[in-house]
N, C-alpha and C positions, 0 to 999 in steps of 0.2 A: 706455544705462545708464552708461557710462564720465563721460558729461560729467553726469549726474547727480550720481554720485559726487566728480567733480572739482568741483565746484559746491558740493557738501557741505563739501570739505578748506578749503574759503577759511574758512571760518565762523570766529571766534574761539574758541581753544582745541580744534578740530579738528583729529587728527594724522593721522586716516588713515579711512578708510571699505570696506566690503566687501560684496557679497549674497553669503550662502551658503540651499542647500537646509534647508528644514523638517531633513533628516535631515545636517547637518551638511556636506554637500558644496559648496566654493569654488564658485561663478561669476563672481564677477568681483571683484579687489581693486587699490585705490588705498590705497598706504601706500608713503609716502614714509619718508627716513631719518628719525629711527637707528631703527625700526619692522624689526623681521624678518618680512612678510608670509607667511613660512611659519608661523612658530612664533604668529602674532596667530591666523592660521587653524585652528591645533591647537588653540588654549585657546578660540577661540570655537564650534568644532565640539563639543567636552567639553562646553562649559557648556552648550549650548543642547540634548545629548542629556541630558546629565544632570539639568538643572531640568525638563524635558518628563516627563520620565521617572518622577520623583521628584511633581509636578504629576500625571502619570497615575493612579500607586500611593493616591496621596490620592484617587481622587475626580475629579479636576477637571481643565479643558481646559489645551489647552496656554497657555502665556503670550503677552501683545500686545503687554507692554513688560516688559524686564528692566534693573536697571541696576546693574553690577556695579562695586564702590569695590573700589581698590587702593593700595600706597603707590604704583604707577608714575602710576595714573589711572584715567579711568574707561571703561565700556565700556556701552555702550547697546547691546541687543537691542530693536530696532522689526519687528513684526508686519508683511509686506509681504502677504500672502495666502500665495502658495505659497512663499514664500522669508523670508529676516528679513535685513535692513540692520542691519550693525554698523559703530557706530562709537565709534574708539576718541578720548577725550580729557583734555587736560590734567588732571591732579587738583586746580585750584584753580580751572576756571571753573566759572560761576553758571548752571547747568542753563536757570533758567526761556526766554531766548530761545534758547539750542541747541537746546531738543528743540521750537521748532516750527520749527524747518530740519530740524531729523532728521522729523517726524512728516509735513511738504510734501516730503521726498523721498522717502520711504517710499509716501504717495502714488503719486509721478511714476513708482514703480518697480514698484507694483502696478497703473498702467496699460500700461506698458511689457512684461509679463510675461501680462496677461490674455489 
């Protein structure tokens, strides 16, 4: 999973990468500086209870991809099966070839996990 994720961080405008559990819980993160890999994993563990959550109350399943804009950047939640791949990136790069690095990682980490 580690050189999965190291594998991710090269991609242009990629700052850092992480698996955490369906219910919020760290398993593995790659977040280099100035990234506070604690505090990346509190706003990513929030968001991913709280859009599920809110997704639930409606109606409907939980989410496959999430993608969250900020002024820091951006932050992609990918569907891994039992877990979700975050990753966080630059606010000014151009999604379309990051997210099929993030979507063939996401892959490599729902085999890795199966």
């Amino acid at each position: 999973m580690k050189e999965v994720l190291l594998t991710l961080n090269l991609e242009v405008g990629v700052k850092g990468s992480m698996v955490m559990t369906r219910d919020g819980v760290l398993v593995h993160s790659e977040m280099g500086p100035p990234l506070n890999g604690d505090l990346v994993s509190a706003v990513a563990s929030s968001t991913v209870k709280d859009i599920n959550s809110a997704l639930k109350a409606a109606g409907s399943d939980e989410f496959t991809r999430f993608i969250f804009n900020s002024s820091f950047g951006k932050m992609i939640f990918q569907d891994t099966g039992d877990a979700y791949l975050v990753v966080v990136l630059d606010k000014s790069i151009n999604l379309d070839f990051t997210l099929l690095s993030i979507t063939s990682a996401a892959r490599k980490i729902k085999m890795l996990t199966a």
